[in-house]
N, C-alpha and C positions, 0 to 999 in steps of 0.2 A: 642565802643570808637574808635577812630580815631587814627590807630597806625603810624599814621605821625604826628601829633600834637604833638609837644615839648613847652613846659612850659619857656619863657623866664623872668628871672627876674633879674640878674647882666650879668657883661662879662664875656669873657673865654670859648668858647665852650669845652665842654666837650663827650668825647666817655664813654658811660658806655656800658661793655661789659658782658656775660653771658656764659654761657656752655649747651648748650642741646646736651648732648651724648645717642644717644637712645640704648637702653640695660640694661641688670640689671648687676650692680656691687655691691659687697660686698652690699647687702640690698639696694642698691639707685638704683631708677628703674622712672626717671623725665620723667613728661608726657608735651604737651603743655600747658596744663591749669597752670601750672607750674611757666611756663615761663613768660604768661599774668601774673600771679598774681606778678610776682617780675617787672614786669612792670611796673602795674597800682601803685605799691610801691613808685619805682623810679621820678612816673610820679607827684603824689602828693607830695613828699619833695627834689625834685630839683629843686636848686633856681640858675641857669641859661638854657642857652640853651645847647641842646644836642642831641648827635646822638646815634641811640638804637641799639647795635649789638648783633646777635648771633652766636656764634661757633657752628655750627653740625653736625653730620654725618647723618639727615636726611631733604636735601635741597627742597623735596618735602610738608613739611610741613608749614601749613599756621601759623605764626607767626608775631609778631610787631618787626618792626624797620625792619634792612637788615642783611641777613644772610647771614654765611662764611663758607664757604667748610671745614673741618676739615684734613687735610692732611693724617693724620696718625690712622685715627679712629677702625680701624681692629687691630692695634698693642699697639696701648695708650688706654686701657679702661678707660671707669669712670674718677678718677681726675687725671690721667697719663696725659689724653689729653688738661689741661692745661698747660702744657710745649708748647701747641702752641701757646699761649696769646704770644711768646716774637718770632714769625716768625715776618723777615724784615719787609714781603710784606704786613700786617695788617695795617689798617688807624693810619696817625700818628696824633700824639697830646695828651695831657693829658689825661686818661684811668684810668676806677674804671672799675674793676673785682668783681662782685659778683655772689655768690652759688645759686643758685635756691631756695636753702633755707632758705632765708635770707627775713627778713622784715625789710624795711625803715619806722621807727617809728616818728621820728622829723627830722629836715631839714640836708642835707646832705653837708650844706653847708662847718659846719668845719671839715671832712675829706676831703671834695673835695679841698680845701683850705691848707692842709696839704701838707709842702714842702718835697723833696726826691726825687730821680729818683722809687724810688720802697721801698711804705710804705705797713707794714703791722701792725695785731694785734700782739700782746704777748700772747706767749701760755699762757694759765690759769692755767698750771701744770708744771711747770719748774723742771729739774733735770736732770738728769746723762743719757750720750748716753748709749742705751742699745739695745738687737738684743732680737727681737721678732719674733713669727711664720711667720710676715707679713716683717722682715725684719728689718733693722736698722731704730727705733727712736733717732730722737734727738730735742730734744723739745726746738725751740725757739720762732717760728713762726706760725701764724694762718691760712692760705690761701685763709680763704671763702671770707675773703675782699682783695681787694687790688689794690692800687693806684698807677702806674706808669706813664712814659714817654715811648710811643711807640719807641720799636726798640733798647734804650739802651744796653737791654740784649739779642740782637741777639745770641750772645756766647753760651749764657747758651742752649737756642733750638740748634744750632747745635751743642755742646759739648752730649748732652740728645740723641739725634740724632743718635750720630756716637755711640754710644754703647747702645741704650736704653734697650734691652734686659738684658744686666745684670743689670741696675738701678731699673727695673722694678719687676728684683726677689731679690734684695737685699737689698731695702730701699722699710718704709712703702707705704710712698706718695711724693708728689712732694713737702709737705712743709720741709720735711727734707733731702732733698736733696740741696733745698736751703740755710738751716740753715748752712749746710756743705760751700755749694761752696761762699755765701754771709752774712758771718753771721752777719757783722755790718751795716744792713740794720736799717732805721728809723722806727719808731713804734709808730703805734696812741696811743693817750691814752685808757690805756684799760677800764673804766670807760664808753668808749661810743660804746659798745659791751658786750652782755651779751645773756648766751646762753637761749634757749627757756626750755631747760630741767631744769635750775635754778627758770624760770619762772615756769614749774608746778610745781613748789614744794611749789609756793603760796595756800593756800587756796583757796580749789576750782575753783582754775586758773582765782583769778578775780584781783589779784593785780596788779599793776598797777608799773611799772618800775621806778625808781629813776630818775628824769629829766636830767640825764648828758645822760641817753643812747639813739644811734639814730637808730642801728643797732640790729635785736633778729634774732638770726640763728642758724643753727643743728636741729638734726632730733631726738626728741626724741620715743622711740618704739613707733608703734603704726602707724605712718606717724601724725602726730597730727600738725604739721605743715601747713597742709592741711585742719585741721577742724575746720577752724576756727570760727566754729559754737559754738563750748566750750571754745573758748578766745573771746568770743563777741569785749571786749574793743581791742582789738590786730587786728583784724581786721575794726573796725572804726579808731586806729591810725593811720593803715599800708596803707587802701584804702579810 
């Protein structure tokens, strides 16, 4: 496939951005095939034009679309180093962040459509800030997705920035550090998001998702994300 072919079908270019952080973190160890596969996702349910980026700390790597130096990759591992989705000097214009582990299952048009400087999902587990071995949760927000305006939240990268070391040992991840510093951000509906691990729990992983969902992502044991040889239908939706 042709990783400069973009699919035009309304207006509005759009940036759809990615994370390939090479390393193992906490069990996430993303290879390139990875990265094609959330591609060829993208590439079949986006209904305008768009440009394909990737974040990483390995620029030697043959990938689709154009990749971006990671600045801070030796110190941000894993999802740390999306704090750098909001550096100035990133392409600006309307920007969807997605997880490596995510499939685009039907058209992507009503998130990408979805107004806000910076939308995300709703946690699926809402409740009470609490301090765990990994640090302070506070569950409001989802991360794997997410729809902004380039540059808005320059602040927040450099505020992460000037002290990231202690953010890093004291808060899980970067979704609850946002929940903290932004917490009345807009929020898709959570109806068109649904995790893959709710998916196996169908019979024999052949069912088939509710028509509002566009989005299946997270990683259940196993890397199963990946095989999509035992979600046969998940992978004709997704490619």
């Amino acid at each position: 496939m042709n990783s400069n072919y973009h699919k035009v079908y309304g207006t509005g270019k759009v940036n759809i951005m990615c994370l390939y952080w090479v390393g193992e973190f906490r069990g996430r160890d993303f290879t390139v095939e990875d990265v094609y596969r959330l591609y060829k996702s993208v590439l079949k349910h986006i209904d305008r034009d768009f440009e394909f980026y990737v974040l990483t700390n390995d620029m030697e790597a043959v990938l689709p679309g154009h990749k971006i130096a990671l600045k801070h990759a030796d110190d941000w591992p894993g999802w740390w180093a999306k704090m750098e989705l909001h550096r100035g000097d990133l392409p600006q214009g309307r920007t969807l962040y997605l997880d490596l582990d995510s499939h685009c299952i039907r058209s992507l048009g009503p998130i990408l459509d979805t107004p806000g400087n910076l939308v995300m999902f709703p946690t699926p587990h809402p409740g009470a800030t609490r301090m765990t071995e990994l640090g302070w949760v506070i569950p409001k927000y989802q991360a794997a997705t997410m729809l902004f305006d380039s540059g808005v939240f320059e602040w927040m990268y450099d505020k992460f920035k000037a002290d990231w070391d202690y953010y890093i040992t004291h808060y899980r991840s970067d979704q609850d550090i946002m929940a903290e510093w932004i917490p009345d951000q807009g929020l898709f509906f959570p109806q068109w998001m649904m995790k893959l691990g709710q998916v196996m729990k169908g019979s024999k992983y052949n069912i088939t998702p509710p028509e509002d969902v566009i989005i299946i992502t997270g990683q259940p044991k196993g890397k199963l994300f990946r095989q999509t040889n035992k979600l046969r239908w998940l992978e004709k939706m997704a490619r």
